[in-house]
mmCIF entry with sequence, helices, sheets and N, C-alpha, C, O atoms, coordinates in Angstrom:
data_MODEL
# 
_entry.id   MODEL 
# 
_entity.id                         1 
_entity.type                       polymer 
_entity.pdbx_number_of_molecules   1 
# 
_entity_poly.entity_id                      1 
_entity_poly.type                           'polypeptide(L)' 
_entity_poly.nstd_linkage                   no 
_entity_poly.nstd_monomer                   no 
_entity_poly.pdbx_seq_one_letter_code       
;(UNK)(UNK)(UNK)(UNK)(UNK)(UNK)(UNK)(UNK)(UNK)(UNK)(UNK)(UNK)(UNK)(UNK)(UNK)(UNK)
(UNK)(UNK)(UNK)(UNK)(UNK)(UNK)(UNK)(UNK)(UNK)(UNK)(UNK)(UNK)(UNK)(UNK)(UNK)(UNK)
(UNK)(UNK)(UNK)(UNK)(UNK)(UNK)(UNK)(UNK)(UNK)(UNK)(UNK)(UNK)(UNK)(UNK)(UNK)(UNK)
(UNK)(UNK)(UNK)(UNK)(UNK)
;
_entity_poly.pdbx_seq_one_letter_code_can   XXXXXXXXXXXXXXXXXXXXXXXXXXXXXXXXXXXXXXXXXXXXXXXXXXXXX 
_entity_poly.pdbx_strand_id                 A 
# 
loop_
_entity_poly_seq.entity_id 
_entity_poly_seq.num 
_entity_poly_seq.mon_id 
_entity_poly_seq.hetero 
1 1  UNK n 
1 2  UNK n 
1 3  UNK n 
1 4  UNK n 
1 5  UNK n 
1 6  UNK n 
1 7  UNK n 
1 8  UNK n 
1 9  UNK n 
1 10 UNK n 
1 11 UNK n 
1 12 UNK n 
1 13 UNK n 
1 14 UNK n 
1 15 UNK n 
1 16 UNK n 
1 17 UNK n 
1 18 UNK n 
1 19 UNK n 
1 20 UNK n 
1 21 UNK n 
1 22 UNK n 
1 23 UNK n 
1 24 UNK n 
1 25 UNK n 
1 26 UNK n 
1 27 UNK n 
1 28 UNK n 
1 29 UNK n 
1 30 UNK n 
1 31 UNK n 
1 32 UNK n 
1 33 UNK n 
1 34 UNK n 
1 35 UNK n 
1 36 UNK n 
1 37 UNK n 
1 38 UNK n 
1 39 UNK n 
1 40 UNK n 
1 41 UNK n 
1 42 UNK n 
1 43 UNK n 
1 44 UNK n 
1 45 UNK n 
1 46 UNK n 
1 47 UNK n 
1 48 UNK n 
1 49 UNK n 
1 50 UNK n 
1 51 UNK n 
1 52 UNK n 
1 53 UNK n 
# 
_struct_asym.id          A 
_struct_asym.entity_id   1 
# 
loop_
_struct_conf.conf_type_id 
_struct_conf.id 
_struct_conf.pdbx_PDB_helix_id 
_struct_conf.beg_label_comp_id 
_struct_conf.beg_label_asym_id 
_struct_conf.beg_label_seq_id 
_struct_conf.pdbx_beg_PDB_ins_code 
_struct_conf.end_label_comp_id 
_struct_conf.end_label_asym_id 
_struct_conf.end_label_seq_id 
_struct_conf.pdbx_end_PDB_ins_code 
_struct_conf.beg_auth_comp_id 
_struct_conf.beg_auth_asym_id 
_struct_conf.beg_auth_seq_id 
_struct_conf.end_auth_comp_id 
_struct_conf.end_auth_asym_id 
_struct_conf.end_auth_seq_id 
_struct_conf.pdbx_PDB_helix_class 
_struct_conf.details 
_struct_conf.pdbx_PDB_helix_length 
HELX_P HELX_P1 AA1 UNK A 4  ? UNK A 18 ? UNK A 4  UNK A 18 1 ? 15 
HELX_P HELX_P2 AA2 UNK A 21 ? UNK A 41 ? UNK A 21 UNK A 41 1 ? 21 
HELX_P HELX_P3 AA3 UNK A 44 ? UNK A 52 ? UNK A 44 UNK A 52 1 ? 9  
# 
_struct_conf_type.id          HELX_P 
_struct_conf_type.criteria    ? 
_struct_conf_type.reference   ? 
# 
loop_
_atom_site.group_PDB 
_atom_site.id 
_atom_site.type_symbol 
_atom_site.label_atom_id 
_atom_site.label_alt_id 
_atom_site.label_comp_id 
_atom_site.label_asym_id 
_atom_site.label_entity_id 
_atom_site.label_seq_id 
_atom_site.pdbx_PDB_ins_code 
_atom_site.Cartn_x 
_atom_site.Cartn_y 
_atom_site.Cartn_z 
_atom_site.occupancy 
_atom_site.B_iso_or_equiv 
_atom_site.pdbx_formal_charge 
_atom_site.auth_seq_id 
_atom_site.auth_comp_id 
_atom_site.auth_asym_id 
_atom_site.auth_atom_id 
_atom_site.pdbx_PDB_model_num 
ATOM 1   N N  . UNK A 1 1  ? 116.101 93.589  102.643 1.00 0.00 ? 1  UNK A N  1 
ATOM 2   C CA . UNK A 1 1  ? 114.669 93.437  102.694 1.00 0.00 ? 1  UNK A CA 1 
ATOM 3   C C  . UNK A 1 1  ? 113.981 94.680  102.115 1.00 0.00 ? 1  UNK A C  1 
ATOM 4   O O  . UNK A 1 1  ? 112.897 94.561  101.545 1.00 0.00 ? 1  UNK A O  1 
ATOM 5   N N  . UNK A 1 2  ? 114.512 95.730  102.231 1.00 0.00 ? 2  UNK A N  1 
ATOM 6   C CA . UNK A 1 2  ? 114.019 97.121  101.614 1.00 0.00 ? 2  UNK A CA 1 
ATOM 7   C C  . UNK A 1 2  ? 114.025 96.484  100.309 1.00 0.00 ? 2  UNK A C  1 
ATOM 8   O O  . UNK A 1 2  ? 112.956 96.079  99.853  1.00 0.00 ? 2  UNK A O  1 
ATOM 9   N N  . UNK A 1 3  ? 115.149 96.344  99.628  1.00 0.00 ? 3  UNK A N  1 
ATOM 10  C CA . UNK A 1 3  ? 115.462 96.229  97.990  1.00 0.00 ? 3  UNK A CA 1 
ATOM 11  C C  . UNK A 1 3  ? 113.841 95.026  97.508  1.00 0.00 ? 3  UNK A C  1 
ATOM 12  O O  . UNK A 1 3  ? 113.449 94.951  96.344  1.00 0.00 ? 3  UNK A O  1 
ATOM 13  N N  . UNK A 1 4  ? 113.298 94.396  98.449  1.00 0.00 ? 4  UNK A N  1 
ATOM 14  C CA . UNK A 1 4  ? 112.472 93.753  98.044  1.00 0.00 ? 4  UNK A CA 1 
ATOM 15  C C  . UNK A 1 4  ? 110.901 93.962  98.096  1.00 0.00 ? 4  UNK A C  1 
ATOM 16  O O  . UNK A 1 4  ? 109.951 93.546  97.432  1.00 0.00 ? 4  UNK A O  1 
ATOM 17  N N  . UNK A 1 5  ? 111.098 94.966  99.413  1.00 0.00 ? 5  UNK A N  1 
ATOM 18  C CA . UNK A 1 5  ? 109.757 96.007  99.543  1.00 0.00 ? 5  UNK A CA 1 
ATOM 19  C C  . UNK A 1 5  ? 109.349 96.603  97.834  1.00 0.00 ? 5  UNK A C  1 
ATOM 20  O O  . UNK A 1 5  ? 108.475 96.226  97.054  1.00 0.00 ? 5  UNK A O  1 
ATOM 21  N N  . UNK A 1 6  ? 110.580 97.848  97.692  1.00 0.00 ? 6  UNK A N  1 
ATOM 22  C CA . UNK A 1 6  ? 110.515 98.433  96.609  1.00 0.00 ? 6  UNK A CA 1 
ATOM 23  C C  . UNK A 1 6  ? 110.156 97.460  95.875  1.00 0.00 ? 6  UNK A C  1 
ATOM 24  O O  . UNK A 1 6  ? 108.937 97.311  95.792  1.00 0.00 ? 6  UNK A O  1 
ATOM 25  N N  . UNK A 1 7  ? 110.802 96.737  95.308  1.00 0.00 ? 7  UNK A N  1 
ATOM 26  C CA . UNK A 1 7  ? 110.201 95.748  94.118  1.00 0.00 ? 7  UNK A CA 1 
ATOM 27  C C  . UNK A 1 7  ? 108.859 95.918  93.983  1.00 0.00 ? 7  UNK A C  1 
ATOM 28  O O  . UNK A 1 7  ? 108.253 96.648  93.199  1.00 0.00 ? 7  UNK A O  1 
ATOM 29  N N  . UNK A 1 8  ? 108.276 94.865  95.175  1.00 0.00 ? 8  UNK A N  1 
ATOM 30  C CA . UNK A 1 8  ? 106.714 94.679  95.347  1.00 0.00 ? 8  UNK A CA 1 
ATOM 31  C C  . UNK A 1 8  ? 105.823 96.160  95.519  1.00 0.00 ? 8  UNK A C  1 
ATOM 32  O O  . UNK A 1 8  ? 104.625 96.055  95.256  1.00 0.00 ? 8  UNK A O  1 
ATOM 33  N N  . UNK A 1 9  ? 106.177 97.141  95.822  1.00 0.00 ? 9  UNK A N  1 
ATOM 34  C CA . UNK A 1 9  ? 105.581 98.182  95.358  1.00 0.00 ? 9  UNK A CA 1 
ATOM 35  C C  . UNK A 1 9  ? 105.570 98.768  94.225  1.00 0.00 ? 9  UNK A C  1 
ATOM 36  O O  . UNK A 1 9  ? 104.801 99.712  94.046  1.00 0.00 ? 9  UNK A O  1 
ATOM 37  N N  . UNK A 1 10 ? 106.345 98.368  93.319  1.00 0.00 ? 10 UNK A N  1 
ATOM 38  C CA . UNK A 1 10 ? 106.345 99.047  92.164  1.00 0.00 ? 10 UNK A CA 1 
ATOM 39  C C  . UNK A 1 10 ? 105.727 98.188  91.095  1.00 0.00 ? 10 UNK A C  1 
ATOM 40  O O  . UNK A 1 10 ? 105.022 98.511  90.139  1.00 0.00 ? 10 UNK A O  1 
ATOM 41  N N  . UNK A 1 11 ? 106.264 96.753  91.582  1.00 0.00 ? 11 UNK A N  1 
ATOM 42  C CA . UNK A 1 11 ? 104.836 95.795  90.651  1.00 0.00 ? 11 UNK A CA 1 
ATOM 43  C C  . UNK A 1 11 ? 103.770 95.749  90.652  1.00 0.00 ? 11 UNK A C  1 
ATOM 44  O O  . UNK A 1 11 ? 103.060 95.493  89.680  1.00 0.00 ? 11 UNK A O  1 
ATOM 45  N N  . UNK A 1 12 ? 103.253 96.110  92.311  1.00 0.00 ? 12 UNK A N  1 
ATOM 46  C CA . UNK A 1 12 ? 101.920 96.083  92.517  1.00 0.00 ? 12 UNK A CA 1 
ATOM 47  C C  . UNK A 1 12 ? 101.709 97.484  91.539  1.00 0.00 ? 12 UNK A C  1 
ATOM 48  O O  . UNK A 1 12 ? 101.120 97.080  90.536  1.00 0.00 ? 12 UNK A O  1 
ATOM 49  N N  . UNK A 1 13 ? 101.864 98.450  91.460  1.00 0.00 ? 13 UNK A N  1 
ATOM 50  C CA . UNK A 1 13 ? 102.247 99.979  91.177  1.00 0.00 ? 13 UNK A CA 1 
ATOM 51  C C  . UNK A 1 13 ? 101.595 99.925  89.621  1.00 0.00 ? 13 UNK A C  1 
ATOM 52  O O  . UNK A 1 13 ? 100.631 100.564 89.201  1.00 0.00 ? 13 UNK A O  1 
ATOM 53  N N  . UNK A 1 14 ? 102.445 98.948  88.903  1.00 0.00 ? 14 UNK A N  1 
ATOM 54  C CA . UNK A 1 14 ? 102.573 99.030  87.406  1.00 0.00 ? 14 UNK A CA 1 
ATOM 55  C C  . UNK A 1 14 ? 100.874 97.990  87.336  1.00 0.00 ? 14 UNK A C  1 
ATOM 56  O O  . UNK A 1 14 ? 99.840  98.436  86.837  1.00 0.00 ? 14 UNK A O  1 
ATOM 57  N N  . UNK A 1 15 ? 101.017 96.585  87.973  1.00 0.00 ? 15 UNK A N  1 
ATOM 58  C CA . UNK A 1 15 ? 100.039 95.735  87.551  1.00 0.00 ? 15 UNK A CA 1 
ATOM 59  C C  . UNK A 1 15 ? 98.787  96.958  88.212  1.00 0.00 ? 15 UNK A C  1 
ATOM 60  O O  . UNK A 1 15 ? 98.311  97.645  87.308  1.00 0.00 ? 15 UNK A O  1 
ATOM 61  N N  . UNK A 1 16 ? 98.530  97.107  88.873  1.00 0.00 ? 16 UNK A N  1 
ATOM 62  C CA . UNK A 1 16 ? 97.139  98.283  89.016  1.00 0.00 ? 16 UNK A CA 1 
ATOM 63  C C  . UNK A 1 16 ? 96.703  99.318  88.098  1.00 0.00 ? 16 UNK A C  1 
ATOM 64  O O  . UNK A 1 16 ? 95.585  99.832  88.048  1.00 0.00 ? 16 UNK A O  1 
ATOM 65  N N  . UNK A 1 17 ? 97.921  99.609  87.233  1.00 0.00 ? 17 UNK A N  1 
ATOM 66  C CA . UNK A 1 17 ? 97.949  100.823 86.549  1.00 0.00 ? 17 UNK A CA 1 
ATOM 67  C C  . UNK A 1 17 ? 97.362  99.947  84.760  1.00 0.00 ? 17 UNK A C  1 
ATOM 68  O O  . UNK A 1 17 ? 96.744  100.490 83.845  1.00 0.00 ? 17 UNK A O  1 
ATOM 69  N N  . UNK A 1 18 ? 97.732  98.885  84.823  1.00 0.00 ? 18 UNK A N  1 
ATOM 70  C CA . UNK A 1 18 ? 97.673  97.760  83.808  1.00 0.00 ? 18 UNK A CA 1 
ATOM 71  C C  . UNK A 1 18 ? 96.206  97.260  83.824  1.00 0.00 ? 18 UNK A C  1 
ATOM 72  O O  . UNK A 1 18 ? 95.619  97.055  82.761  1.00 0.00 ? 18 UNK A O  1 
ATOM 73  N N  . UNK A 1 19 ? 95.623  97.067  85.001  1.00 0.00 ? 19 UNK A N  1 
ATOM 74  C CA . UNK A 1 19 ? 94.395  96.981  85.516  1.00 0.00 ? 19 UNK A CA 1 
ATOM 75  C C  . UNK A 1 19 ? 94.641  95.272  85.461  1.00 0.00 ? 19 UNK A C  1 
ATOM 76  O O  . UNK A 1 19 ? 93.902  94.525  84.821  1.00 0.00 ? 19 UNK A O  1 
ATOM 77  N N  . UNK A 1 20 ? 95.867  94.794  86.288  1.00 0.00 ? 20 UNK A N  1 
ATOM 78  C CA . UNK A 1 20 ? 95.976  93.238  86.806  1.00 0.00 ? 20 UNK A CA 1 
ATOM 79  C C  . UNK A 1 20 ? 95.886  93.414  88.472  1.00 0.00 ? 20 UNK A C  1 
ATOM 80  O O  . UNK A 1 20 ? 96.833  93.554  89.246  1.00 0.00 ? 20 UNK A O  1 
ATOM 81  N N  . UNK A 1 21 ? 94.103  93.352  88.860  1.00 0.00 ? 21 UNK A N  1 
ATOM 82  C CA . UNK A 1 21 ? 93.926  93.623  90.293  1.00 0.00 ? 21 UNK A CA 1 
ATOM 83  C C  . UNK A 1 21 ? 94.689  92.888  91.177  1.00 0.00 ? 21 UNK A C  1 
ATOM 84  O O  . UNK A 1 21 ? 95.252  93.297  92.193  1.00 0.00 ? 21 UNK A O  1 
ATOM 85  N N  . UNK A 1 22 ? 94.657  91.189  90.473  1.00 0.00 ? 22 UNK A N  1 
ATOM 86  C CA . UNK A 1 22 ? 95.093  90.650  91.194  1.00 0.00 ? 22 UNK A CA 1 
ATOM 87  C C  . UNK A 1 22 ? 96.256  90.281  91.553  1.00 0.00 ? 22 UNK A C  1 
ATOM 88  O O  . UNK A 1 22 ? 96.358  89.778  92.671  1.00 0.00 ? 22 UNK A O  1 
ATOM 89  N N  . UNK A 1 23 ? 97.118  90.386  90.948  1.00 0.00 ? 23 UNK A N  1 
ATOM 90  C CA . UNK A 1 23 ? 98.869  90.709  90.715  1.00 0.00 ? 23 UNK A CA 1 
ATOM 91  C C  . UNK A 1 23 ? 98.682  91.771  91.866  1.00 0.00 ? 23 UNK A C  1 
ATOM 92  O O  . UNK A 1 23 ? 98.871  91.436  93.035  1.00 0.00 ? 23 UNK A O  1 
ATOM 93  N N  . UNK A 1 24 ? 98.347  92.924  91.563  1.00 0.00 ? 24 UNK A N  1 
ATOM 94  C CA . UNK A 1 24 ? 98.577  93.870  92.891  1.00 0.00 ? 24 UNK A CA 1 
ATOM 95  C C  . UNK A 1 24 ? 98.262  93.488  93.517  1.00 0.00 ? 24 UNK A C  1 
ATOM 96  O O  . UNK A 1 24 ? 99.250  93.090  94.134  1.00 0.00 ? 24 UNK A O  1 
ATOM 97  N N  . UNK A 1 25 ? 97.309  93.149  94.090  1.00 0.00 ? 25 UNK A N  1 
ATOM 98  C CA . UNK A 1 25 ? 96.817  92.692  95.275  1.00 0.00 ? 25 UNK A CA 1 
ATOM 99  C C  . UNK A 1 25 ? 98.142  92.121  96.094  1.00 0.00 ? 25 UNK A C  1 
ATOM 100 O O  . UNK A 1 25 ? 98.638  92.709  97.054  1.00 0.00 ? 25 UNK A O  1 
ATOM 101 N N  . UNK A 1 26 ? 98.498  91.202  95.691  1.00 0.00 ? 26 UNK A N  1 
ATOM 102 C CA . UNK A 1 26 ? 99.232  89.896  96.289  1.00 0.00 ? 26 UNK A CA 1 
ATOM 103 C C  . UNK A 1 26 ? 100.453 90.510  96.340  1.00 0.00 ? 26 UNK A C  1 
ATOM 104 O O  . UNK A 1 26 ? 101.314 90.349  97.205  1.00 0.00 ? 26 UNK A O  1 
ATOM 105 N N  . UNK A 1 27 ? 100.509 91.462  95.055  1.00 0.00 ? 27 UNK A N  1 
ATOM 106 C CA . UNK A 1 27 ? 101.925 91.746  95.582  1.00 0.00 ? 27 UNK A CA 1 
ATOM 107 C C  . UNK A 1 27 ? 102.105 93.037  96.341  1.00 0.00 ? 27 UNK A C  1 
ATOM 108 O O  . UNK A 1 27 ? 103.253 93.392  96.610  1.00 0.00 ? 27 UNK A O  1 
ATOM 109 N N  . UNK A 1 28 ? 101.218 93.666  96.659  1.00 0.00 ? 28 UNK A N  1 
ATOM 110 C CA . UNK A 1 28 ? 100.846 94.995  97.458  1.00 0.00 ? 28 UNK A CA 1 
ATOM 111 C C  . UNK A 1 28 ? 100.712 94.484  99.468  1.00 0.00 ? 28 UNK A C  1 
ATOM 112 O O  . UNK A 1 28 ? 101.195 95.046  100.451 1.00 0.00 ? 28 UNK A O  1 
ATOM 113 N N  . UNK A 1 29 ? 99.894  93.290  99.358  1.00 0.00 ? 29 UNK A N  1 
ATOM 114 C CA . UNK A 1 29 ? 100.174 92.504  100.546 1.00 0.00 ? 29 UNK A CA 1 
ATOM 115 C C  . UNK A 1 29 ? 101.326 91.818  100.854 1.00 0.00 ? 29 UNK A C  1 
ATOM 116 O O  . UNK A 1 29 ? 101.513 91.871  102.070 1.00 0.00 ? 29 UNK A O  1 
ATOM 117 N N  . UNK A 1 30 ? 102.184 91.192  100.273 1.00 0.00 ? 30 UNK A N  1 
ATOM 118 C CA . UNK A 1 30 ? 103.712 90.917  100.326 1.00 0.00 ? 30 UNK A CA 1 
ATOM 119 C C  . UNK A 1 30 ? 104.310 92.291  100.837 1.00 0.00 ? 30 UNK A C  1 
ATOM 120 O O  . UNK A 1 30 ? 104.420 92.412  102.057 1.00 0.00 ? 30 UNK A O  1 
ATOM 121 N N  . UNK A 1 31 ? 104.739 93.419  99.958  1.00 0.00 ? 31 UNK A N  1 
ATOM 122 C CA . UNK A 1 31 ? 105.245 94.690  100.769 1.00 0.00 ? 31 UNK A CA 1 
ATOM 123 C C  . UNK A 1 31 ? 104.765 94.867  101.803 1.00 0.00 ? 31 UNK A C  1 
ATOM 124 O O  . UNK A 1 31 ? 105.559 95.240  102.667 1.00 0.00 ? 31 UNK A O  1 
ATOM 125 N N  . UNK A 1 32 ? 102.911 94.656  102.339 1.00 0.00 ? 32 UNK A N  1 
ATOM 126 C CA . UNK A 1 32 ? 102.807 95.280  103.299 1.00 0.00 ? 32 UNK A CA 1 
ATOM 127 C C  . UNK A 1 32 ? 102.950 94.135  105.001 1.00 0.00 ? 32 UNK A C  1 
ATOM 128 O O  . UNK A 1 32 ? 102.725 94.495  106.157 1.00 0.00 ? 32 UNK A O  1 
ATOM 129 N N  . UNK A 1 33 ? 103.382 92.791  104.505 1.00 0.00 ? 33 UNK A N  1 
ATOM 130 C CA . UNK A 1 33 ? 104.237 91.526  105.335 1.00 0.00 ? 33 UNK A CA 1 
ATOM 131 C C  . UNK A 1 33 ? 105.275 92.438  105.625 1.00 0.00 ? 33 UNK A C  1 
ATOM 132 O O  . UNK A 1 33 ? 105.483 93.067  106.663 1.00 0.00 ? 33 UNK A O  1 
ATOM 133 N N  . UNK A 1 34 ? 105.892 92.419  104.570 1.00 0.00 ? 34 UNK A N  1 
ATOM 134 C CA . UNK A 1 34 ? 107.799 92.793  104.773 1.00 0.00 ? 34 UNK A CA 1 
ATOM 135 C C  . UNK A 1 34 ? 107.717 94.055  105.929 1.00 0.00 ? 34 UNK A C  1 
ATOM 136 O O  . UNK A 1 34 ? 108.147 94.182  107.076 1.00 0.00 ? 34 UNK A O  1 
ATOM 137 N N  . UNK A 1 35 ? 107.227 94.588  105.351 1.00 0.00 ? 35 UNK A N  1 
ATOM 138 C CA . UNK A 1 35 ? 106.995 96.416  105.645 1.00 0.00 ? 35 UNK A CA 1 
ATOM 139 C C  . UNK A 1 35 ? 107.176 96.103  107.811 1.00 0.00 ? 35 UNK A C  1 
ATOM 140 O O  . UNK A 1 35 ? 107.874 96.604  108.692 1.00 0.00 ? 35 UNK A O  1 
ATOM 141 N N  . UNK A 1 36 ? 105.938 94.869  107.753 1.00 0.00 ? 36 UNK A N  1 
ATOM 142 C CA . UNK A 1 36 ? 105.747 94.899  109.352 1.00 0.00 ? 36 UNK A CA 1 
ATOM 143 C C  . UNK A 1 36 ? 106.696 93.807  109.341 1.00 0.00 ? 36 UNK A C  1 
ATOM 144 O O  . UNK A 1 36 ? 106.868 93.897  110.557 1.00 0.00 ? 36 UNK A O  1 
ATOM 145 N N  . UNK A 1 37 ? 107.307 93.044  109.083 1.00 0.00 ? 37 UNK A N  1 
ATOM 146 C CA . UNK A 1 37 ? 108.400 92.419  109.475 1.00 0.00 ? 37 UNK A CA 1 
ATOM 147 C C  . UNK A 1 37 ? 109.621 93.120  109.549 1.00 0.00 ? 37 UNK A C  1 
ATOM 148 O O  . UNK A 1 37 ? 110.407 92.910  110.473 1.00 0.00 ? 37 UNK A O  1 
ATOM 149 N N  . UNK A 1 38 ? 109.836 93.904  108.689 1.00 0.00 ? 38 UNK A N  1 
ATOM 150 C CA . UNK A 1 38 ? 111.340 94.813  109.153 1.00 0.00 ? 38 UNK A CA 1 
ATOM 151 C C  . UNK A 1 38 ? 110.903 95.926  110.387 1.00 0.00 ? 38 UNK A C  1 
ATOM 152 O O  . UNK A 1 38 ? 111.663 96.095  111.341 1.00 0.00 ? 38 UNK A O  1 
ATOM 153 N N  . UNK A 1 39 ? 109.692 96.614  110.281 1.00 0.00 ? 39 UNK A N  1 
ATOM 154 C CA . UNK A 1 39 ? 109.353 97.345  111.688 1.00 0.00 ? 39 UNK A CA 1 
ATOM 155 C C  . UNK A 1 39 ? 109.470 96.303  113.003 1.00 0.00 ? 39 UNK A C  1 
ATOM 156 O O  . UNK A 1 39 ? 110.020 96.710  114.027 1.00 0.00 ? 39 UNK A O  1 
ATOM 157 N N  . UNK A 1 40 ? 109.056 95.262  112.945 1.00 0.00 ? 40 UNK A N  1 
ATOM 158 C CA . UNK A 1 40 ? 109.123 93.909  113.977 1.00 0.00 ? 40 UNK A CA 1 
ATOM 159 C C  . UNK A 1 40 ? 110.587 94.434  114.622 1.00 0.00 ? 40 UNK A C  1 
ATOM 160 O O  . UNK A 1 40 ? 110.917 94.972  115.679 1.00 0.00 ? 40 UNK A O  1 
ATOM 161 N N  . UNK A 1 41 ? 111.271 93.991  113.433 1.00 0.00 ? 41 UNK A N  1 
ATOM 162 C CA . UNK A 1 41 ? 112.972 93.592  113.914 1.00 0.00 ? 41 UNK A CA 1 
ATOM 163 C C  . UNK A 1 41 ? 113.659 94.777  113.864 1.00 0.00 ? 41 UNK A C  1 
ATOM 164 O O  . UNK A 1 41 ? 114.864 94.693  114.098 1.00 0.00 ? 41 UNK A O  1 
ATOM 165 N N  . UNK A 1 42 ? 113.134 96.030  113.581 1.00 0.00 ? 42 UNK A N  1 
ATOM 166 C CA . UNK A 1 42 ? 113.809 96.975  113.634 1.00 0.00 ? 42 UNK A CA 1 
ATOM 167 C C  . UNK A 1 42 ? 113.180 97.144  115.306 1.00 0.00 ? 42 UNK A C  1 
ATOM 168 O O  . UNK A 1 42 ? 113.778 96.224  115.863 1.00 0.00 ? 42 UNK A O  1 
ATOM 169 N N  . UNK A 1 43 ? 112.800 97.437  115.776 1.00 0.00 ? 43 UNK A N  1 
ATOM 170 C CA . UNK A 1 43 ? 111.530 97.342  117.471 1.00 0.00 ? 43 UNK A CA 1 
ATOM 171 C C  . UNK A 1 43 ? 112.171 96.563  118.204 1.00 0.00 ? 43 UNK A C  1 
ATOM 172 O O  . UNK A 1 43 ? 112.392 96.831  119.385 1.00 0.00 ? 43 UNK A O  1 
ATOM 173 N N  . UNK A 1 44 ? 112.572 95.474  117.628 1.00 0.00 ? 44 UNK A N  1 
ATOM 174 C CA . UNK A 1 44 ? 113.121 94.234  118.710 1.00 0.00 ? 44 UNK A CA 1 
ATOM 175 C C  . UNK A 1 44 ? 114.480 94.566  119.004 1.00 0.00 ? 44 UNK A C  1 
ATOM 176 O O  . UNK A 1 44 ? 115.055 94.568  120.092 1.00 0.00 ? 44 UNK A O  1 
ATOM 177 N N  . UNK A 1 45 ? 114.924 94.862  117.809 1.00 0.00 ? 45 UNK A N  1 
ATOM 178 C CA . UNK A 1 45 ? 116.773 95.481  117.869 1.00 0.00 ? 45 UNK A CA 1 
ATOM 179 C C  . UNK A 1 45 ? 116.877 96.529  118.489 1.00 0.00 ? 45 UNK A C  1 
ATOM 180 O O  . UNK A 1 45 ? 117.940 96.494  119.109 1.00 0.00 ? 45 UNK A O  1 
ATOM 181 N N  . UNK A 1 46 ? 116.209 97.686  118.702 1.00 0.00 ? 46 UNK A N  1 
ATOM 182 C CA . UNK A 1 46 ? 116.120 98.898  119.057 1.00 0.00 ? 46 UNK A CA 1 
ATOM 183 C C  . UNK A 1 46 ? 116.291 98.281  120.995 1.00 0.00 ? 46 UNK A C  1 
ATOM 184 O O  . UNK A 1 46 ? 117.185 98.429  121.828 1.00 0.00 ? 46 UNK A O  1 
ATOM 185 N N  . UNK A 1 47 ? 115.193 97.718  121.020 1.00 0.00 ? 47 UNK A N  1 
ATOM 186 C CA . UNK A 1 47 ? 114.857 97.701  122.831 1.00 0.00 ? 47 UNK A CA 1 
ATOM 187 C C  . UNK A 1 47 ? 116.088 96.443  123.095 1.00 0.00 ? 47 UNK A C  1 
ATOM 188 O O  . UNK A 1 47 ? 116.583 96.286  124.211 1.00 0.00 ? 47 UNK A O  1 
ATOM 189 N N  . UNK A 1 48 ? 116.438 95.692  122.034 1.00 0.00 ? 48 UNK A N  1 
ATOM 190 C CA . UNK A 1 48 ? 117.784 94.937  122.660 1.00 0.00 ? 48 UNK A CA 1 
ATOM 191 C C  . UNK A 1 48 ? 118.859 95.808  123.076 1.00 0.00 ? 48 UNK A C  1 
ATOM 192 O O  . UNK A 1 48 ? 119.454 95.789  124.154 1.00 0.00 ? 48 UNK A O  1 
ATOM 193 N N  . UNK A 1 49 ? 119.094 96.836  121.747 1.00 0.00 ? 49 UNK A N  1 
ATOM 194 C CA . UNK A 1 49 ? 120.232 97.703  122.109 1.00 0.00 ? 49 UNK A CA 1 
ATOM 195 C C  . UNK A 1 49 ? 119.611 98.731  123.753 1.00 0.00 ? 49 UNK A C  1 
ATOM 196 O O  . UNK A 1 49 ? 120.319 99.474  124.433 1.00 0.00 ? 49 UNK A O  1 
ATOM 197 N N  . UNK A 1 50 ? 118.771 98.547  123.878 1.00 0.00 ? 50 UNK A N  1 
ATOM 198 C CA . UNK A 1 50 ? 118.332 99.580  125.326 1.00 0.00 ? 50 UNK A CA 1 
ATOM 199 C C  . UNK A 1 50 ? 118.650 99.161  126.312 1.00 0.00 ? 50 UNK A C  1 
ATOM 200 O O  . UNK A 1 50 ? 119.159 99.881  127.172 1.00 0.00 ? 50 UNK A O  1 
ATOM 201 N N  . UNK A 1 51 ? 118.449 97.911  126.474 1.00 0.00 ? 51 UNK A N  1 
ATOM 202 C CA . UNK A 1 51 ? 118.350 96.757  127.797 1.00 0.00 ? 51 UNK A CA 1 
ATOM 203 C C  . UNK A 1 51 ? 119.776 96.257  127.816 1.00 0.00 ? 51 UNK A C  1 
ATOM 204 O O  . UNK A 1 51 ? 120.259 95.803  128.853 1.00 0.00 ? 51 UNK A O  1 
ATOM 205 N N  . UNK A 1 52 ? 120.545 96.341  126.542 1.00 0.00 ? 52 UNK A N  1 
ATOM 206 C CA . UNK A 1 52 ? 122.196 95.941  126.911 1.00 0.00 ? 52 UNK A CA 1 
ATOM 207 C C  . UNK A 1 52 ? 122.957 97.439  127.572 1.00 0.00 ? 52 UNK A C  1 
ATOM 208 O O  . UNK A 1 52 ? 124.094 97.355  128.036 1.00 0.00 ? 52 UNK A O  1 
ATOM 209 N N  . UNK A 1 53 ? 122.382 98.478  127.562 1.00 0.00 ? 53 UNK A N  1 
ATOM 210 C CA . UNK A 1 53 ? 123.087 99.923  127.672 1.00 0.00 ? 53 UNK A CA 1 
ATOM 211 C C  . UNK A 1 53 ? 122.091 99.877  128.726 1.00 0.00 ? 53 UNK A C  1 
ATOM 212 O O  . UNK A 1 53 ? 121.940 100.842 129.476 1.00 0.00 ? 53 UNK A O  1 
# 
């Protein structure tokens, strides 16, 4: 899921720099989904591993 963050930051990255707002946009909000979906499950895994120990 990282390898796909990066992606979308670097497209959004290039299309902004290109001046395609809206390409970034969408793809700047996609990274920032992922971004809180791997913090989600990284949070959820963390306090699973707590509550089994």
């Amino acid at each position: 899921m990282l390898k796909w963050i990066l992606i979308l930051l670097a497209v959004a990255a290039i299309a902004s720099l290109l001046g395609f707002r809206g390409v970034a946009g969408v793809a700047a909000t996609g990274a920032k989904f992922l971004i809180f979906v791997t913090l989600l499950l990284f949070i959820l895994l963390l306090f699973g591993v707590i509550a089994i120990a």
